[in-house]
Structures are given as C-alpha cells and as structure tokens.
N, C-alpha and C positions, 0 to 999 in steps of 0.2 A: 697387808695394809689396804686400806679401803681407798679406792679413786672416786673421787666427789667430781662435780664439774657443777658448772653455774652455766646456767642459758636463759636465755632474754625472753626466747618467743613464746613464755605463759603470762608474758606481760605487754604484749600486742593490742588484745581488746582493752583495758584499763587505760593503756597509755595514751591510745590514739586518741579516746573519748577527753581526756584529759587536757593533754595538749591542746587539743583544739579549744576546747571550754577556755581556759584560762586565758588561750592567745586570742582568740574572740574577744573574750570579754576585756580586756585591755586595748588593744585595736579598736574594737569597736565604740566603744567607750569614751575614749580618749579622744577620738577622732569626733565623736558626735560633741565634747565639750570645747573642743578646739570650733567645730563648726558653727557652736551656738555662741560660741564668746568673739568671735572674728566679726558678727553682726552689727556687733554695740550691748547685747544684751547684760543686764548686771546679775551677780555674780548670783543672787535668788533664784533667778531665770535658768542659769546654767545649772546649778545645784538638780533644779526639777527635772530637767532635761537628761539629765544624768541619770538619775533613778530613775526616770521614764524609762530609760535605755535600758537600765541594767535589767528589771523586772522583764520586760518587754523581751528582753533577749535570751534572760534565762527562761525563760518558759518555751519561748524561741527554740533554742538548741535544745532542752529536751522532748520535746513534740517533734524536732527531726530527727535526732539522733533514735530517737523510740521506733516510729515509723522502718526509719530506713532499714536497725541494725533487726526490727522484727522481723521484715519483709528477706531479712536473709535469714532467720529460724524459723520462718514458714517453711524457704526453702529445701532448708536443711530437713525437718521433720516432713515434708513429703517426699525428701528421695530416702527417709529411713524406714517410713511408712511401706514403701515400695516393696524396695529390700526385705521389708518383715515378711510381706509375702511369697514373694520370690524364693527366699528361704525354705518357707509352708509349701509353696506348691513344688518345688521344685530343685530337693537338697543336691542333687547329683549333681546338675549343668554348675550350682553355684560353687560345689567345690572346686570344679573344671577351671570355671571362670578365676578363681582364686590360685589355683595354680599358676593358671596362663600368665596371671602377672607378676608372680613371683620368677617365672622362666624368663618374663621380659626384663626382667632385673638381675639377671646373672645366674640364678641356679640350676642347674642339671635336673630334669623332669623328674624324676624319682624324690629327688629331695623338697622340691617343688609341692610334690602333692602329698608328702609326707607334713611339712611345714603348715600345709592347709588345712587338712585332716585334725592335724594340734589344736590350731587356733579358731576352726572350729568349731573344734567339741569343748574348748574352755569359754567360746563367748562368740560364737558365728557372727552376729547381726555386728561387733564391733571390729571385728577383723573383716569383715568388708566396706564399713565405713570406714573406717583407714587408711585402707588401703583399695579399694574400688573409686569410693567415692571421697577421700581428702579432710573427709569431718574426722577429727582429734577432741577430744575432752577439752583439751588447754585453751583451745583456738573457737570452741563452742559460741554461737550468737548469745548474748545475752542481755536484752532489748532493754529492760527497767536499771539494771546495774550500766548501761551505757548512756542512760537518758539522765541517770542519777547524778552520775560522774560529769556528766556534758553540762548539768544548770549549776552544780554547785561550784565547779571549775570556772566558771563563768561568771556568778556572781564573787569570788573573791577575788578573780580580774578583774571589772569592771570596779568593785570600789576601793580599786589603790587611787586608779586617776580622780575619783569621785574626793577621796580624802583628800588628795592635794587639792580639789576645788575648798574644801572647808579651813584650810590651813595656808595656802599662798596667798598673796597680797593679790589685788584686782591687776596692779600695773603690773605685775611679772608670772601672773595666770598660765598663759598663754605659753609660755616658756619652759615655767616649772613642768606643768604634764609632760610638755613633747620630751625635756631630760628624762626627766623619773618612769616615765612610760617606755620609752628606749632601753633605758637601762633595765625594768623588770623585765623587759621580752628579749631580753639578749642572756638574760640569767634562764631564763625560762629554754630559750632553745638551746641553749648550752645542757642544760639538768637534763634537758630530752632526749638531745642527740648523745648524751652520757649514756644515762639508762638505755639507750638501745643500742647501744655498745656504736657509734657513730663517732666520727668527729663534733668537740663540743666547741669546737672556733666557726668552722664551718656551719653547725646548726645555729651557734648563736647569732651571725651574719647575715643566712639565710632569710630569719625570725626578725631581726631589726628592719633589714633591707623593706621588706613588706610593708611592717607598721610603718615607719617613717613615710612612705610612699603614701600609704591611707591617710594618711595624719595630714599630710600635706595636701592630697588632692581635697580633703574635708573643708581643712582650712580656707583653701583657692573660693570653694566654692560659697562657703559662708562668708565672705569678706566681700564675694562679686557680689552676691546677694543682701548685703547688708546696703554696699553701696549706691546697688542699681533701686531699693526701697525708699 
C-alpha cells in the first residue's frame, strides 16, 4: 500500500504573498474610510478615497512585493551561478565538500561519499543547491507570481470595506466597516493559520487584534483632524 503524506511548505511563497495582500488591503482600506468619514466627509468623498486607496495600494504591494521577492532570485541565481562554476572548475573539492555535509548529518564517510558521487552524477548543480546552499524547487523566489498574488489579494480586500461604503447607511457607516472588516480578517487569519497547519483561533485573533488597532488609531486621527479643521 502506498503512503501519501500532505505538507504545507510548497505553499510558503503563494501564501505569504496572499495573506498579506488581502490583510492589507482590508486594513488598509477600511481604516483609510474610517479616517476619511471621522472628518465629516460625505459618503462621495469617502467612496473616492477608497478607491484612491485600493488602486494606490494595489500597485503598492506589487511594486514591493516584486522588488523584494526579486532581490532574493538575484540572490539565489548568483550563488547557483557560482556553484555552476565551481562545479567546472573544480569537480573533486565539490564532491568532498558534498560529502562533508552529508558526514555532518549522521553518515559514516564511506556512505557519505558514495551518497555524493549518486547525486551528483544524476543532477550535481541541484544536489548542492539543497543541500550546500538551502534553495529547493518548492521554496524557489518567484518575483511576478508574488507581485501578482500581492495586488490581486489586495484589491479583493480592500473592496469589501469599499462595498459596505456603497450599501450602509451614512448614520451607521462608520460601524458597519469596523464589524464586517473585523470579521473578514478574523475569517482570513483563521483560513491562514489553517492552511499552514497553525492554530486557526490563534491566527484569527492575532489578524483582528491588528486591524482593529489600525482602524482605531485611523479613526482617532481623522476625527482630531476633522475637529481641529
């Protein structure tokens, strides 16, 4: 009979861009329409301000998330770069070296450099990224699919609060978001800390505790400013 197993960490780079995007874009959001309706502004004004936001932000988090996650597959492809030659110039030392850390992991020198010898006659340059240097296929930077994930997670956060601006009354505006915005980042950190095999009471806690905080100091400061105008 065949043993299957399920593991999480091919879903590391998707997730994290994800989360982020969508817990952004809800936060962010939400807290910029709280800010702009705390002022006195009517509900046209906050509407704009809103999709000011969301645009603004989703281009936002993909122009960082691009930068950053590239600036680590630069990384990556100049220590495989390396390696390629390392390899060229100098097959022997790298088997050595490929042993030596297989010895540093439990095996007896004989089996050590037999294990190396394998793995590198079926695919060298990947058996020392592996294991020399820590880059995996699963776990690979992938800068356009991070950037991707980051603006579109982010614009479907940002226009939940945006729709209860279209749909709530002007008197209970203000209200409606901070509920409905709480409660999609408490579902959101829950689904998060699930798929990453986490506590989903804990994740979803974590995810509220924050917004609510932003939301609040947004508020403070649109209401003192509205006041002090």
């Amino acid at each position: 009979m065949r043993h299957s197993e399920v593991h999480r960490s091919d879903r590391i780079g998707w997730l994290r861009a994800a989360v982020l995007g969508a817990n952004d874009g809800i936060v962010s959001t939400a807290s910029l329409i709280l800010g702009v309706a705390a002022t006195g502004a009517t509900g046209n004004q906050v509407l704009i301000a809103g999709t000011a936001g969301l645009v603004a932000g989703a281009m936002s988090m993909a122009a960082g998330e691009y930068v950053s996650v590239k600036s680590q597959a630069d990384t990556e492809e100049a220590d495989l770069s390396r390696e390629r030659r390392e390899l060229a110039a100098d097959d022997k030392s790298e088997r050595a070296e490929l042993a030596a850390i297989y010895v540093s992991r439990g095996l007896d020198a004989d089996l050590a450099r037999q294990v190396a010898d394998q793995l590198m006659a079926h695919d060298a340059l990947g058996a020392h990224a592996r294991d020399e240097l820590g880059i995996s296929e699963l776990q690979r930077a992938r800068p356009v699919v991070a950037a991707a994930a980051s603006a579109a997670t982010f614009a479907v956060g940002a226009s939940l609060p945006l729709l209860i601006v279209l749909l709530a009354p002007a008197s209970t505006l203000a209200a409606v978001v901070v509920v409905t915005s709480l409660a999609c980042l408490a579902m959101l950190g829950a689904l998060a800390a699930r798929a990453g095999g986490a506590s989903a009471s804990v994740g979803a806690l974590r995810v509220t505790f924050w917004g609510a905080f932003a939301m609040a100091l947004t508020y403070g400061v649109g209401a003192l400013f509205g006041t002090v105008v």
